[in-house]
N, C-alpha and C positions, 0 to 999 in steps of 0.2 A: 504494500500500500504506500501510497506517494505521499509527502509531507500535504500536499494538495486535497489531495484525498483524506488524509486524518480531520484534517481542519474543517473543512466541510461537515465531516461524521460529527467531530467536537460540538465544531457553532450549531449543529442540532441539537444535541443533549440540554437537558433544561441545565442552567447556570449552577443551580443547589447539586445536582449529582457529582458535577465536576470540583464542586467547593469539598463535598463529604468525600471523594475518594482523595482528595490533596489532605485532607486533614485527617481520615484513618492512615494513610500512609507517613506524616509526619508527626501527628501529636499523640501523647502518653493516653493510658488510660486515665481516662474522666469519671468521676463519683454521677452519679444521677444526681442526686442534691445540687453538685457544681453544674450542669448541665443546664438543669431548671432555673437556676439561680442567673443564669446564662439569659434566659428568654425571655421578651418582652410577651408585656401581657397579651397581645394577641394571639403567641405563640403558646405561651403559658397555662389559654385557657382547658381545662380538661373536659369540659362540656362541647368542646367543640363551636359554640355561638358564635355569631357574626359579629354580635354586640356584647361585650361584658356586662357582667351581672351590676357592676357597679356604675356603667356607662347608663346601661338601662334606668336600672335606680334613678338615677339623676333626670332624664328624657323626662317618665312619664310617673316617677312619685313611688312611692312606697308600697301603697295597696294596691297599684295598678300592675307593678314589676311583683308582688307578689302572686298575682294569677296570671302570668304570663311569661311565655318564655321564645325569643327569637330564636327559631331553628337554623335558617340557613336564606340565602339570597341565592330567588333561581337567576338564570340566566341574563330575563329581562329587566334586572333590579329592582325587582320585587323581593321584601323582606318579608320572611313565611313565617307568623307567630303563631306557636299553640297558645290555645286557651281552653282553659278546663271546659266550657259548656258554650252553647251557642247562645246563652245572656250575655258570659261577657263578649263574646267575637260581635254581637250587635253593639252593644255597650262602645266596645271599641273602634268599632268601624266607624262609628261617629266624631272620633277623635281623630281618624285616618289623618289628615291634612296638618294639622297642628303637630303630629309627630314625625313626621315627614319633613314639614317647615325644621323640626328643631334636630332632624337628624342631619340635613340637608346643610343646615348652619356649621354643625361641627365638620364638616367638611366630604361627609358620605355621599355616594350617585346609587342613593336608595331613590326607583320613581314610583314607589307604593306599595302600601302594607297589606296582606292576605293574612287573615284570620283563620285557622284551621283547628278544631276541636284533637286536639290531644291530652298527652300525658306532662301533667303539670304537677309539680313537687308541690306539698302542702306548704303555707306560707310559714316564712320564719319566725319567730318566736323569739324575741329576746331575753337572756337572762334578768332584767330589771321590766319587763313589759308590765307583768301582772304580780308584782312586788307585794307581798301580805303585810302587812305591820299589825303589830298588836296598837292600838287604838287607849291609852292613859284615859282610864277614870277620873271623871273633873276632881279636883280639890277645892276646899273652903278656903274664901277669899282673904287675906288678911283684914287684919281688924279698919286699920286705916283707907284701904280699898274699897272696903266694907262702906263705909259711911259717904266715900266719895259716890258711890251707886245710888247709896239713899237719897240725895240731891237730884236726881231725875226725876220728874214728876208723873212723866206719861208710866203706868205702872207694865205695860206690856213691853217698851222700853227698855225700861232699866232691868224685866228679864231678861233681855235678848243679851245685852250689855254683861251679866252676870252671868247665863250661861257661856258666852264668848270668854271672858274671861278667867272665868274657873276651868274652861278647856284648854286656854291658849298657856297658864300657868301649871294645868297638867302636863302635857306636851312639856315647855321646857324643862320641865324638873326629869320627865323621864327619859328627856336627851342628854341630859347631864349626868343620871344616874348611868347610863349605856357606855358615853363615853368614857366613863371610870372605871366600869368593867372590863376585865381582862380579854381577850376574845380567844375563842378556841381555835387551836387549827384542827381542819378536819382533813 
C-alpha cells in the first residue's frame, strides 16, 4: 500500500479511532477513576442524555425535570422527552416553544420537542425535603412579659400575642437546649 493510499484509508477513519490507537500505543495504564475524572460532563454523562440532569434542572425547574427525562435528539433536531403519562407530555407540549427558546439560547440547534410516554425514574427526594422536628410545648411567659400583654385591650388580641409568644420562647429555649447537647455519630 502507497503512503497515498494509507492516507486516504487514515482521513476516512473517524479522528477518535486514530486518537485511541496513538494513545493505547503510547500511554501507561489508566485507573477508570482517572479516566472519568478525565471527561467533560457530556462525556461523563452515564445516562446517556442529550441534556444533563443539571442543564435540565435549570431549563425547565425542579418538578418539571423531575417527571421528565431527555432521551436523545433524532436526526431532524428534534429532542425526544419521556414522560411518565400523556398528562404531562400535554402539560408539556404547551411549554414546547419557551423550552426551545431557552434551549436554543444556550446555544443548542434543538428545532423541537416530542413528548413520548416512557420510563421515568421516580422524583428525587431530598435529605432535608420533609425534615420532622419535634415541635417545643409553649412555656409561661415571664412575669414582666406577662403584664406587658395585659396592656392590650382587644382580649382576642392579646391571645394571639400570648400564644405567639409562649411558642416563639419555647422554640428558642429548645434550640439552645439542642445546641448544648452532645450529638451522636451514627
Amino acid at each position: 500500500m502507497s503512503v497515498k493510499n494509507l492516507a486516504r484509508w487514515m482521513a476516512r477513519r473517524p479522528a477518535r479511532d486514530r486518537k485511541a490507537r496513538a494513545l493505547a500505543k503510547t500511554a501507561a495504564p489508566t485507573s477508570i477513576g482517572e479516566l472519568l475524572a478525565s471527561l467533560d460532563g457530556a462525556e461523563a454523562m452515564t445516562d446517556h442524555s442529550p441534556v444533563s440532569t443539571e442543564v435540565w434542572q435549570s431549563l425547565v425547574g425542579t418538578r418539571i425535570a423531575d417527571r421528565s427525562k431527555p432521551a436523545r435528539i433524532d436526526p431532524s433536531g428534534t429532542l425526544i422527552i419521556h414522560v411518565p403519562d400523556s398528562v404531562w407530555a400535554q402539560e408539556l407540549s404547551l411549554l414546547s416553544a419557551t423550552i426551545v427558546a431557552r434551549l436554543s439560547a444556550m446555544g443548542t440547534k434543538i428545532t423541537g420537542l416530542r413528548f413520548i410516554v416512557g420510563q421515568v425514574a421516580p422524583p428525587r427526594r431530598g435529605p432535608t425535603r420533609f425534615e420532622r422536628r419535634k415541635v417545643a410545648a409553649p412555656i409561661e411567659l415571664p412575669a414582666e412579659l406577662k403584664a406587658e400583654m395585659d396592656s392590650i385591650e382587644d382580649p382576642d388580641l392579646r391571645a394571639a400575642f400570648v400564644k405567639a409568644a409562649e411558642c416563639s420562647l419555647a422554640e428558642s429555649a429548645a434550640q439552645a437546649k439542642r445546641s448544648r447537647k452532645p450529638r451522636r455519630r451514627r
